[in-house]
C-alpha positions as CSV (number, residue, x, y, z in Angstrom):
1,X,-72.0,-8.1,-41.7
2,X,-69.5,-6.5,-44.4
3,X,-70.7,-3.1,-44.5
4,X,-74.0,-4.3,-46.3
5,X,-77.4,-3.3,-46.3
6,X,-80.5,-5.5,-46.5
7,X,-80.9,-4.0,-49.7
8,X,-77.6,-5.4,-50.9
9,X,-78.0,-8.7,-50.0
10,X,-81.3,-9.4,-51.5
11,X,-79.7,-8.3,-54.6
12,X,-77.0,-10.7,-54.6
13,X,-79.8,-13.5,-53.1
14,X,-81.8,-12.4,-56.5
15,X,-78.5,-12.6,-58.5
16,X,-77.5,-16.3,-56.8
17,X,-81.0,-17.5,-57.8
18,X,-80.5,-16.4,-61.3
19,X,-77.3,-17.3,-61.9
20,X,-77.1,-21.1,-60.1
21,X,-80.8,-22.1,-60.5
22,X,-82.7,-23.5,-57.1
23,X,-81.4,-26.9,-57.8
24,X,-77.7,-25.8,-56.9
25,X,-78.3,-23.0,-54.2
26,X,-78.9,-24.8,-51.5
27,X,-75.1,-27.0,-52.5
28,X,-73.2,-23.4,-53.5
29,X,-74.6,-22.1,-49.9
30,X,-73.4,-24.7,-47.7
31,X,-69.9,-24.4,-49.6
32,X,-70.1,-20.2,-49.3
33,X,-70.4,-20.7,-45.9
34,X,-67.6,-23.2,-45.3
35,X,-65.1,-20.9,-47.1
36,X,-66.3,-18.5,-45.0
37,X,-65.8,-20.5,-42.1
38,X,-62.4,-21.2,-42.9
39,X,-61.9,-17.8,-43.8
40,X,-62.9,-16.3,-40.3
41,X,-60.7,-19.2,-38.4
42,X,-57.9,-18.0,-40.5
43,X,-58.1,-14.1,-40.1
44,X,-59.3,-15.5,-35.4
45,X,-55.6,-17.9,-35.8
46,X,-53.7,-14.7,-37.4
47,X,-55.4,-12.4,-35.0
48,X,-54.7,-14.3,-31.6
49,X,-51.1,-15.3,-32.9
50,X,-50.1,-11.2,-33.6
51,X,-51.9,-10.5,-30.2
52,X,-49.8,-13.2,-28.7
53,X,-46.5,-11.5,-30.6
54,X,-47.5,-8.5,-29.2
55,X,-47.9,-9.8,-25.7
56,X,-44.7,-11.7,-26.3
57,X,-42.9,-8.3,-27.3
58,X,-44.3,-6.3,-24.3
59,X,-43.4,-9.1,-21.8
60,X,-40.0,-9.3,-23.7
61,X,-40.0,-4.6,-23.6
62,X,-40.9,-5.2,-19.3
63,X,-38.4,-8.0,-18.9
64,X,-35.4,-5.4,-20.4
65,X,-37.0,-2.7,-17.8
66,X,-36.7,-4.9,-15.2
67,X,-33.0,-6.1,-15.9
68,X,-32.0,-2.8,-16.6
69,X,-33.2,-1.5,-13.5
70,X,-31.8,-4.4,-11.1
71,X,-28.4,-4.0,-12.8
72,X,-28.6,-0.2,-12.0
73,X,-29.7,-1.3,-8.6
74,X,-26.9,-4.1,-8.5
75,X,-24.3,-1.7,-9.4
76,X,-25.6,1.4,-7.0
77,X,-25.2,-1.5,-4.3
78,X,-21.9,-2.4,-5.7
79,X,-20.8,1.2,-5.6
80,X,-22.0,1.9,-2.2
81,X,-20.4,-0.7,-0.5
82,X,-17.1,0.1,-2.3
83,X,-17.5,3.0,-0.9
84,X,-18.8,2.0,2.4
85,X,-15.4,-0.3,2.3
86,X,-13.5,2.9,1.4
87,X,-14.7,4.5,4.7
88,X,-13.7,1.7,6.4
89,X,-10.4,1.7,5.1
90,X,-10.2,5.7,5.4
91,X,-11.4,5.6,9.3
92,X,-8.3,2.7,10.0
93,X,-5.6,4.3,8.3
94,X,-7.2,7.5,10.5
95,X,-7.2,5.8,13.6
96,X,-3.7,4.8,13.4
97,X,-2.9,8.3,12.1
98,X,-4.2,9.2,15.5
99,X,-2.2,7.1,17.6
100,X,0.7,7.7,15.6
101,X,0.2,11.4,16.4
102,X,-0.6,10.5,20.1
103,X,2.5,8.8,20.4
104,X,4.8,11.3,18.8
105,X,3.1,14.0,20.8
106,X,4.2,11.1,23.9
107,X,7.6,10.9,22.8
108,X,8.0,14.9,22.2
109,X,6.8,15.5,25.7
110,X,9.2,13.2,27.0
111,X,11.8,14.7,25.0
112,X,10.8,18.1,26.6
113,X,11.3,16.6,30.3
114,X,14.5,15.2,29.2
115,X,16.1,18.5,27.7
116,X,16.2,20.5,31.2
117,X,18.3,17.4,32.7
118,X,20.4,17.1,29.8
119,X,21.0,20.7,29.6
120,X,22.0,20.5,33.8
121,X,24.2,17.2,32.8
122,X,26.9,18.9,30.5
123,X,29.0,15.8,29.4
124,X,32.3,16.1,29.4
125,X,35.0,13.8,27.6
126,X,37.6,13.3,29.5
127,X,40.8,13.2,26.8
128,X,43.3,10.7,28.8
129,X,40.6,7.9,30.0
130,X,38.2,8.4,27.3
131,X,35.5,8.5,29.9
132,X,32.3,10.7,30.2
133,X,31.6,12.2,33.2
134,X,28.6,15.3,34.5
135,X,31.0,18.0,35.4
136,X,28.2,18.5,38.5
137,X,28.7,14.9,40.4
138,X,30.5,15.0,43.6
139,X,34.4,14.3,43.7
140,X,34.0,11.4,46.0
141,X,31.2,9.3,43.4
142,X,34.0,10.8,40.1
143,X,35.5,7.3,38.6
144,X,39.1,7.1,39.2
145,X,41.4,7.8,36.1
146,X,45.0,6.6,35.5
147,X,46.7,9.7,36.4
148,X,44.8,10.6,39.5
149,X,46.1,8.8,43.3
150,X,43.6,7.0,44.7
151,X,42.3,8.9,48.2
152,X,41.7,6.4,51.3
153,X,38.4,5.8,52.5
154,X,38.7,7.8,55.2
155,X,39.4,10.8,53.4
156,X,36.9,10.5,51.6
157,X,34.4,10.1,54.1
158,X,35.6,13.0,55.9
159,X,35.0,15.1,53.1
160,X,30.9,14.0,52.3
């Protein structure tokens, strides 16, 4: 039981006899083995209650794992959509780069058509009337200025 030999115990049986007499064995025995009763449902209460603690503190260690690793997880989702919303906002601001581009590249090209007629059209300011006029139109569709003398029709019409 303790450690103890047969020997051991008959020795302390021997000792009992001696010392209590067989009138008060039999009374000290029951009372030995309530102590020791109450002694083994004290050292069973302390065991299962630091096995609980222990259980307690494991449950309590797996708990913190498990936080820790859906906060990581919370804030790797966090991060990805951030930048998932990043891409979105990078891809829009690209797309209307894009068209911006596409319609300078519109508005250059139709500057390029333009420049050969404005290059024929040389404008010219007339000093007196203040009036701008293509030095390439016909005479007949020139406006009239204050100096000039109106032609007749018919001249005119001769002329074209």
């Amino acid at each position: 039981m303790f450690g103890m030999s047969f020997p051991e115990i008959l020795v302390i049986a021997i000792i009992a006899v001696i010392a209590l007499g067989p009138e008060k064995l039999p009374k000290a025995m029951v009372e030995i083995a309530k102590y020791f009763k109450i002694i083994k449902k004290s050292v069973n209460d302390a065991k299962s209650s630091f096995e609980q603690e222990i259980r307690i503190a494991e449950l309590k260690e797996d708990a913190k794992k498990y936080k820790d690793s859906m906060a990581k997880t919370q804030e790797n989702i966090r991060k990805k959509l951030t930048f998932e919303e990043l891409d979105e906002l990078k891809n829009g601001i690209n797309s209307v780069k894009s068209s911006a581009n596409e319609t300078l590249e519109d508005i250059k090209k139709d500057l390029g058509d333009l420049k050969p007629n404005l290059a024929k059209l040389d404008i010219q300011i007339d000093g007196k009337t203040e009036e701008i006029t293509p030095l390439d139109m016909p005479k007949s569709q020139k406006p009239e200025t204050k100096d000039e003398k109106p032609t007749s029709n018919l001249k005119e019409n001769a002329d074209v």
